[in-house]
RODO-2510 file (C-alpha; in nm, 4 decimals, decimal comma):
residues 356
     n   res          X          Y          Z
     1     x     6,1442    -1,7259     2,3908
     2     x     5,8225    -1,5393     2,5129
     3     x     5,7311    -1,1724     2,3987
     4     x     5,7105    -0,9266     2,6960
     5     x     5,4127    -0,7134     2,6921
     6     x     5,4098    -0,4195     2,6305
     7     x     5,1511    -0,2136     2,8745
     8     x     5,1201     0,1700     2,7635
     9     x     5,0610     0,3869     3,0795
    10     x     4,9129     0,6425     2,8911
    11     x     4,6094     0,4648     2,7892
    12     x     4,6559     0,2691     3,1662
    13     x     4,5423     0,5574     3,3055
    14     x     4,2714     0,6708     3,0526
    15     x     4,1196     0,3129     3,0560
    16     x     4,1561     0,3774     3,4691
    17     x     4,0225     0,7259     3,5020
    18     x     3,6854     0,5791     3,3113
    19     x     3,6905     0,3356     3,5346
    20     x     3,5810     0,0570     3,2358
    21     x     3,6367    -0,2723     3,3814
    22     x     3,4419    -0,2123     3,7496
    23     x     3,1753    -0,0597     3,4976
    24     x     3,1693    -0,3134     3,2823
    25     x     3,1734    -0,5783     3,5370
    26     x     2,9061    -0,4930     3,7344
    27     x     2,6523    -0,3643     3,4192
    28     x     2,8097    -0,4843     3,1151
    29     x     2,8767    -0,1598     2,9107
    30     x     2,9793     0,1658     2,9163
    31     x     2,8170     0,5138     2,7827
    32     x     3,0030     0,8001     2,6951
    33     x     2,7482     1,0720     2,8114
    34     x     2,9146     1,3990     2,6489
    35     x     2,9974     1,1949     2,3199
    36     x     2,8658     1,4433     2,0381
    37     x     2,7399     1,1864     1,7619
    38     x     2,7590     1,4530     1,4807
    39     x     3,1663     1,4711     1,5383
    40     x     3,2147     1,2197     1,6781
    41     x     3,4246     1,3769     1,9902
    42     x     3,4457     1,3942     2,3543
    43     x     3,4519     1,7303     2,5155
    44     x     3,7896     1,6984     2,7614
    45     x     3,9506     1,4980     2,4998
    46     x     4,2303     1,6788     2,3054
    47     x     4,1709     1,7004     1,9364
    48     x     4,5569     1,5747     1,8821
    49     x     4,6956     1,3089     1,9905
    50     x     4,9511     1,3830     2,2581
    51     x     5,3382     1,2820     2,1714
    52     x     5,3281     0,9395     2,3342
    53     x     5,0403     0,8396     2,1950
    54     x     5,1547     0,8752     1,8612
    55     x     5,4563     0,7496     1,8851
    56     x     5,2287     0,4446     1,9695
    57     x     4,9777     0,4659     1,7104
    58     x     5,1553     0,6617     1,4456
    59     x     5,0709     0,9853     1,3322
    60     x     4,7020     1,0809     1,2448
    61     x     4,5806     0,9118     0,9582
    62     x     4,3805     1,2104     0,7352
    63     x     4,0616     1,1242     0,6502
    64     x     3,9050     1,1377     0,3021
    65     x     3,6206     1,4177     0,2524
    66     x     3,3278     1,1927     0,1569
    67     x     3,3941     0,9819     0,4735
    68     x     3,0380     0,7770     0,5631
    69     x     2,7975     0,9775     0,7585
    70     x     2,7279     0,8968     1,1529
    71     x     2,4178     0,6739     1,2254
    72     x     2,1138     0,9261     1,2577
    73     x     1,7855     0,8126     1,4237
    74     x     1,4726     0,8611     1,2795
    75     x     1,2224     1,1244     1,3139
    76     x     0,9899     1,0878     1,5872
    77     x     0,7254     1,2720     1,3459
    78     x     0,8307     1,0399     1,0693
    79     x     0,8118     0,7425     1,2784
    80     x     0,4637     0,8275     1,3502
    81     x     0,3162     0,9028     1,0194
    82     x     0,5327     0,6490     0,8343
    83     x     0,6182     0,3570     1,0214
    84     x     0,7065     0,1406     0,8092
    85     x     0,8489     0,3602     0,5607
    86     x     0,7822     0,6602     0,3274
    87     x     0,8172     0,4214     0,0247
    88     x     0,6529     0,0413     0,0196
    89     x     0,6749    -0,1696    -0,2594
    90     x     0,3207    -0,2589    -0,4053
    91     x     0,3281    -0,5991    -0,2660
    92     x     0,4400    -0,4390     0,0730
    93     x     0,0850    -0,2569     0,0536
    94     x    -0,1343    -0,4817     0,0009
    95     x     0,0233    -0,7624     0,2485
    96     x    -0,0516    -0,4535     0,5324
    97     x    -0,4174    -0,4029     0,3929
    98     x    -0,4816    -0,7605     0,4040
    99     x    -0,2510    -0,7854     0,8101
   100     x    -0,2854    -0,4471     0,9362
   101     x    -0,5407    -0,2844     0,7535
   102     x    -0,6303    -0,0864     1,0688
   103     x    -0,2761     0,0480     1,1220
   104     x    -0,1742     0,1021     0,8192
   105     x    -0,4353     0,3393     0,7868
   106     x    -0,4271     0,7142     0,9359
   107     x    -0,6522     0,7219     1,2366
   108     x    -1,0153     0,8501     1,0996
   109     x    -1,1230     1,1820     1,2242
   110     x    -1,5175     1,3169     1,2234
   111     x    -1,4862     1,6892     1,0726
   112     x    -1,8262     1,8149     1,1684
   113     x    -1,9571     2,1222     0,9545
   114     x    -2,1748     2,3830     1,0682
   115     x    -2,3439     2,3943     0,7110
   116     x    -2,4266     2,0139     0,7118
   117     x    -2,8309     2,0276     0,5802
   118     x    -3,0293     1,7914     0,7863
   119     x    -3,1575     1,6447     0,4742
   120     x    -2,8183     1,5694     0,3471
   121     x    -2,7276     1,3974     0,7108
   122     x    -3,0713     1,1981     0,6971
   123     x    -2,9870     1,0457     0,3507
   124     x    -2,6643     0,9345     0,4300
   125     x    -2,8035     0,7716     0,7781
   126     x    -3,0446     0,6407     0,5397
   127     x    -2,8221     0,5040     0,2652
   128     x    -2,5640     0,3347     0,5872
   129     x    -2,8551     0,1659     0,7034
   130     x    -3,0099     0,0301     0,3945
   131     x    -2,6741    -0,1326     0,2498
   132     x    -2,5651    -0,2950     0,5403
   133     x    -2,9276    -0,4720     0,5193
   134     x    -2,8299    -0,6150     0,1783
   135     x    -2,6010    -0,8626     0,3157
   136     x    -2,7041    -1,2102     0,4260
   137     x    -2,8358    -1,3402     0,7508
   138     x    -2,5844    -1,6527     0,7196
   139     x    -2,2787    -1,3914     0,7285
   140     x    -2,3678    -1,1644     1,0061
   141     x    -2,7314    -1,1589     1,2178
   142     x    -2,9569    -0,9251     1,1379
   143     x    -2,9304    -0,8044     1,5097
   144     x    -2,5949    -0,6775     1,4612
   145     x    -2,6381    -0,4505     1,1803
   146     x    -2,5855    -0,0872     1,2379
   147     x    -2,8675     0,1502     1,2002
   148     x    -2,6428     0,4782     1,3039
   149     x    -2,8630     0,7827     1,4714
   150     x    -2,6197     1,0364     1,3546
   151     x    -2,3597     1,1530     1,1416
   152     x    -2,0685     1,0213     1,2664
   153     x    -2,1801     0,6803     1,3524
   154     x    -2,2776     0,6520     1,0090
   155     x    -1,9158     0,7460     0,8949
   156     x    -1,7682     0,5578     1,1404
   157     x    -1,9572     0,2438     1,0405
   158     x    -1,7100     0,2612     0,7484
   159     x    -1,4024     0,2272     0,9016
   160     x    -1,1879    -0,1320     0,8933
   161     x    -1,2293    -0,1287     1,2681
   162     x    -1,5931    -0,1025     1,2778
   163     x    -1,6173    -0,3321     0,9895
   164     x    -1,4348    -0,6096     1,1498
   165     x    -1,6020    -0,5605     1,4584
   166     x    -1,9265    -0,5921     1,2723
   167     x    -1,8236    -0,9041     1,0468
   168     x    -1,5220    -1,0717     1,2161
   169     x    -1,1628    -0,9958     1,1317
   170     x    -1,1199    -1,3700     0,9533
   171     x    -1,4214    -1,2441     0,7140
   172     x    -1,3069    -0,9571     0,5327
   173     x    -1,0577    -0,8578     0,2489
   174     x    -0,9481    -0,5151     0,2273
   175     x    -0,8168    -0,4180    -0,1459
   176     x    -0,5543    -0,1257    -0,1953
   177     x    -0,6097     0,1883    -0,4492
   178     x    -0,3886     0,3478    -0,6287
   179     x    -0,5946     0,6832    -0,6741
   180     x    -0,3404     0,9687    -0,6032
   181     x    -0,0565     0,6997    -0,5141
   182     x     0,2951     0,7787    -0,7165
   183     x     0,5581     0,5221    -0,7760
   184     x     0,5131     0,1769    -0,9535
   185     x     0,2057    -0,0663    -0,9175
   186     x     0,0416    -0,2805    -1,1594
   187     x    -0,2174    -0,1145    -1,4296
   188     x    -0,5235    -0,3006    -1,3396
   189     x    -0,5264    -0,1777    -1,0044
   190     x    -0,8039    -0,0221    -0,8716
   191     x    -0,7572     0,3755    -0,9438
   192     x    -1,0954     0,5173    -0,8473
   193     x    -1,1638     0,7671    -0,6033
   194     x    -1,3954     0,7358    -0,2899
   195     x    -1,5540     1,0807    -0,4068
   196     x    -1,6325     0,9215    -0,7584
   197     x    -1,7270     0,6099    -0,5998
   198     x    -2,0633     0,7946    -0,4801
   199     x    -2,2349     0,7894    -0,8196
   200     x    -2,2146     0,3882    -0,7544
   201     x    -2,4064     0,4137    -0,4896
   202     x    -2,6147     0,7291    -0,5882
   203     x    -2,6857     0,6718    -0,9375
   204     x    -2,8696     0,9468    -1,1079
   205     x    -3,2271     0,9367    -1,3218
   206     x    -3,0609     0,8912    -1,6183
   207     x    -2,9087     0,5491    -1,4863
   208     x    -3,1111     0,2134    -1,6160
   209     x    -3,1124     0,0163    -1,2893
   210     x    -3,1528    -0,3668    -1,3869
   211     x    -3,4544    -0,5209    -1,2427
   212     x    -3,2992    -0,8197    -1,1638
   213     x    -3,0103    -0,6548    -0,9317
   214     x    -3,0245    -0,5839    -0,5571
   215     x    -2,9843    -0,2370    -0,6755
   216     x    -3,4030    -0,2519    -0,7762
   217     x    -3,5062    -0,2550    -0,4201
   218     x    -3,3527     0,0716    -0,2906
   219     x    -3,5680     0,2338    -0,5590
   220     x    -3,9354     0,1445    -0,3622
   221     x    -4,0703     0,2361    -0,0460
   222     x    -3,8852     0,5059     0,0745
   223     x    -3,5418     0,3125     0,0560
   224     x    -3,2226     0,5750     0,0197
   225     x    -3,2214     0,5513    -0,3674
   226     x    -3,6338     0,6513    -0,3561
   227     x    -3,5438     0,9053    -0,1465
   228     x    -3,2268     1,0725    -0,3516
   229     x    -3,4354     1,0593    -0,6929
   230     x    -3,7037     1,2190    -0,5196
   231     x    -3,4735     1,5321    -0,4279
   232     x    -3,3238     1,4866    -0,8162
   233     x    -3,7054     1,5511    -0,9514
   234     x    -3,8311     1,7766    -0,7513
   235     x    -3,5192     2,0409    -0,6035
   236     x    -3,3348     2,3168    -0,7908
   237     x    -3,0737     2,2817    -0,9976
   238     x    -2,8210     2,4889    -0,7222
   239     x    -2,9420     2,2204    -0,4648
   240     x    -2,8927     1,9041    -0,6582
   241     x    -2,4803     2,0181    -0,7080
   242     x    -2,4682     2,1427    -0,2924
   243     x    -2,6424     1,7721    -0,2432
   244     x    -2,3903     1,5907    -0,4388
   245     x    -2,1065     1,8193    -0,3428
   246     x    -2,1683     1,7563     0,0032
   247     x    -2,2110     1,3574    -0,0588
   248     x    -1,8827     1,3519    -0,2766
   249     x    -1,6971     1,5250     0,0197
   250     x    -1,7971     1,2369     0,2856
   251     x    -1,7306     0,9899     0,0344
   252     x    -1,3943     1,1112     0,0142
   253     x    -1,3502     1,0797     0,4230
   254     x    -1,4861     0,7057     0,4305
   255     x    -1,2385     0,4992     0,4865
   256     x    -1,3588     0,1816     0,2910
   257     x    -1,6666     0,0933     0,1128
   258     x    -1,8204    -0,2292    -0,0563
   259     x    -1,6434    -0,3586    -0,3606
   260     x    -1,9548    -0,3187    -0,5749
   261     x    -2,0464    -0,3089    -0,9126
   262     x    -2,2701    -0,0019    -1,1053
   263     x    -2,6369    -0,1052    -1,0712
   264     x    -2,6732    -0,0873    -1,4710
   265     x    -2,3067    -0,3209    -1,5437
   266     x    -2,3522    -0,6699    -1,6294
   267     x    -2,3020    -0,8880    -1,3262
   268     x    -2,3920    -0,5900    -1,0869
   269     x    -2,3152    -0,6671    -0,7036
   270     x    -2,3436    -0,4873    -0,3679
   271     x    -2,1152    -0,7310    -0,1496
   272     x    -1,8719    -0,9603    -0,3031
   273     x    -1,6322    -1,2415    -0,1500
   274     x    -1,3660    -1,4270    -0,2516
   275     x    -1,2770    -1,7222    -0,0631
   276     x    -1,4935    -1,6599     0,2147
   277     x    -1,3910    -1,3241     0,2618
   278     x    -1,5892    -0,9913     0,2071
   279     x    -1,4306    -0,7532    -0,0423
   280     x    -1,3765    -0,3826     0,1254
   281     x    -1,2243    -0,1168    -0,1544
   282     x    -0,9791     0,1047     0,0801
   283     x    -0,9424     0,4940     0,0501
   284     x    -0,5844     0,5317    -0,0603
   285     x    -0,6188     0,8937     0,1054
   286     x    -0,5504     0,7648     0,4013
   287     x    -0,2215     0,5494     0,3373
   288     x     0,0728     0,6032     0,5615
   289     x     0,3337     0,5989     0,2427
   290     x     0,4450     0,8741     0,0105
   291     x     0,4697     0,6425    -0,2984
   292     x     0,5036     0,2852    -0,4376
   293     x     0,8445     0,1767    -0,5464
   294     x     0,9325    -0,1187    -0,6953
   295     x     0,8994    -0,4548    -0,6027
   296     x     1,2064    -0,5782    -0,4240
   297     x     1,3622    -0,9511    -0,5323
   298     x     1,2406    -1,1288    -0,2104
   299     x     0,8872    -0,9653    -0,3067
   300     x     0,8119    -1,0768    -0,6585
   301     x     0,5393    -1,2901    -0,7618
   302     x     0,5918    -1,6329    -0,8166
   303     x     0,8366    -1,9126    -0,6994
   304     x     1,2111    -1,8946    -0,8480
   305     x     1,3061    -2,1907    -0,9813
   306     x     1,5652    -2,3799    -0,7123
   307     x     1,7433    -2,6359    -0,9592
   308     x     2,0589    -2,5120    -1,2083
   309     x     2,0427    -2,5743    -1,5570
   310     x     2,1400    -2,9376    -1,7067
   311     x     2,4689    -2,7106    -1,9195
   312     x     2,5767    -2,5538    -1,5888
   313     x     2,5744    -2,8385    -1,3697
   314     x     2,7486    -3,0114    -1,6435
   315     x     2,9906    -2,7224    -1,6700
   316     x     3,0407    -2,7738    -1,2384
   317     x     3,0994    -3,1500    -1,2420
   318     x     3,3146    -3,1397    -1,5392
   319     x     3,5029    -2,8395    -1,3832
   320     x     3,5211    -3,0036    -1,0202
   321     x     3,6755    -3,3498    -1,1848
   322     x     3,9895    -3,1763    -1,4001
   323     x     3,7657    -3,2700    -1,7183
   324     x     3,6668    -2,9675    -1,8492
   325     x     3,9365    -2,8255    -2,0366
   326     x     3,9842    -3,1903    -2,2394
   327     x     3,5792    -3,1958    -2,2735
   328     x     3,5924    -2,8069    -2,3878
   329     x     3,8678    -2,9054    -2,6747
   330     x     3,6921    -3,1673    -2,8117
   331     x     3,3779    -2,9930    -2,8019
   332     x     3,5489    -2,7001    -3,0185
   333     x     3,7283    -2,9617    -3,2596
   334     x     3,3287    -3,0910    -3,2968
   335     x     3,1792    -2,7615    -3,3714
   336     x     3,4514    -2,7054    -3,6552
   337     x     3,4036    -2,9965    -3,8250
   338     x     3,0590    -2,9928    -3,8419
   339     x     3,0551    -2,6553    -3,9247
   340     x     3,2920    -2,7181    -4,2133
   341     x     3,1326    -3,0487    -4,3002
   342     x     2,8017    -2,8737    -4,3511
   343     x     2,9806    -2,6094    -4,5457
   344     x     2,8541    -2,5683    -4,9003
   345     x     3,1730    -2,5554    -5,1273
   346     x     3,1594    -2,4684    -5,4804
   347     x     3,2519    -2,7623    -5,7508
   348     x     3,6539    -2,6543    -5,8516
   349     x     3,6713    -2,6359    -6,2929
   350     x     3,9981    -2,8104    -6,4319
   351     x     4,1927    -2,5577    -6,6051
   352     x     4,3645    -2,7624    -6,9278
   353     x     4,7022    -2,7214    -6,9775
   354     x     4,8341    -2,5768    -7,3375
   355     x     5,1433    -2,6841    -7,5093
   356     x     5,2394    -2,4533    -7,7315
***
């Protein structure tokens, strides 16, 4: 006995008027141009169902309230200025810095300022120049240092881009901050800001310079450090803070710096590398994430360990060959004995009978 089917010429003529299958055979899908995605309609479709169809279908199932909301794209402005998402776990961060350091980051922009001191400008040429000199003729030739004529090209100069242009992108290491960063990162993360990271690199009179740091030679012969503690001695009070104000500001719009160490803390460096690569301290500033969240399961440190347990594997094979529940018996009837084996009972008295 075969079925007959059943061909509805309601929906015949719906599937017909669309025309679906020439459609889909000669491209392979179909768009529904006036579909409105928010309700989820068609505009010459009748809200109800007509009698036919739902004496097909049945009649209209109601919907709960809290039904799941449509599919919404993303904002163009949000895929722009977060592209991989407003919050990144902490390991998510720092696997971009050390992969896309360049991306991750918000495109650097040169704010020029009409009150900019040519003095101020000249030291910070200055102070470009003379650190990029400190590293070693075996990393990068002294040819290719930059010496920066103005302003800009001395900011620029600290930018990943320029920086990996200037090294090689397989020598350098860029570190993540967590100065002005909310959310959840570890607590011996770097938390300083680029603004406070001038007095590093601008130490004042009162700091003890060791003599046996690289730090020593920027203090001689006109060098950037000469040059700064000659303003510090010999200018006003009123333009020693408009110096430093105006340093601290274009700190804080460098985009990475040197990992160094204070020139009067033990150990004091200007350049540092680990494994072959050159340490670069990143301005958290310009981060394309709102805040750190947790680290997700797939991101924590450390292998998990594949293997089960010796009890639960035991548990499985005793469980997969019918043994368990005789194996689970005799382990209870074990536990009570030895539990009442071990048990301290107190000796019993004799009570003498009396005959009266």
């Amino acid at each position: 006995m075969v079925t007959p089917q059943e061909n509805h010429k309601c929906l015949i003529e719906s599937v017909r008027n669309l025309r679906f299958k020439g459609i889909m055979e000669r491209f392979g899908m179909v768009f529904l141009h006036d579909l409105d995605v928010q309700s989820c309609k068609l505009r010459e479709i009748d809200h109800q169902d007509a009698t036919e169809l739902t004496e097909i279908g049945g009649r209209t199932v109601k919907h709960k309230e809290n039904i799941t909301r449509p599919w919404q794209l993303c904002n163009s402005h949000d895929q722009d200025d977060f592209p991989w998402g407003r919050a990144l776990s902490w390991q998510r961060v720092v696997d971009l810095l050390a992969t896309e350091c360049s991306t991750f980051l918000r495109p650097w922009e040169f704010i020029h300022r009409q009150e900019d001191d040519r003095a101020f400008i000249s030291l910070f040429k200055v102070f470009t120049r003379d650190i990029w000199m400190s590293i070693g003729s075996h990393v990068v030739e002294s040819n290719r240092l930059p010496s920066p004529n103005h302003l800009e090209e001395a900011m620029r100069t600290w930018t990943p881009q320029k920086v990996e242009q200037i090294l090689g992108k397989d020598k350098c290491h860029f570190l993540p901050s967590t100065h002005g960063l909310m959310g959840k990162y570890p607590k011996n993360a770097f938390s300083k800001s680029f603004a406070d990271m001038r007095s590093i690199f601008f130490p004042g009179l009162d700091i003890n310079i060791r003599k046996d740091s690289l730090w020593i030679n920027y203090t001689h012969q006109g060098a950037y450090i000469d040059i700064y503690h000659g303003y510090l001695k010999r200018w006003t009070e009123d333009d020693i803070k408009r110096l430093n104000n105006y340093l601290d500001t274009t700190f804080a719009n460098l985009q990475c710096l040197p990992a160094s160490k204070p020139p009067d803390a033990s150990r004091t460096v200007i350049w540092s590398a680990v494994r072959g690569k050159i340490q670069f301290v990143t301005n958290s500033s310009f981060y394309r994430v709102e805040e750190v969240s947790g680290q997700k399961a797939h991101e924590r440190a450390g292998p998990t360990r594949p293997q089960t347990s010796s009890r639960q594997l035991q548990t499985r094979i005793q469980g997969a060959h019918g043994a368990l529940a005789g194996v689970q018996r005799r382990a209870r009837v074990r536990q009570k004995s030895l539990k009442s084996r071990n048990k301290r009972h107190p000796p019993q008295t004799r009570q003498h009978k009396s005959y009266k």
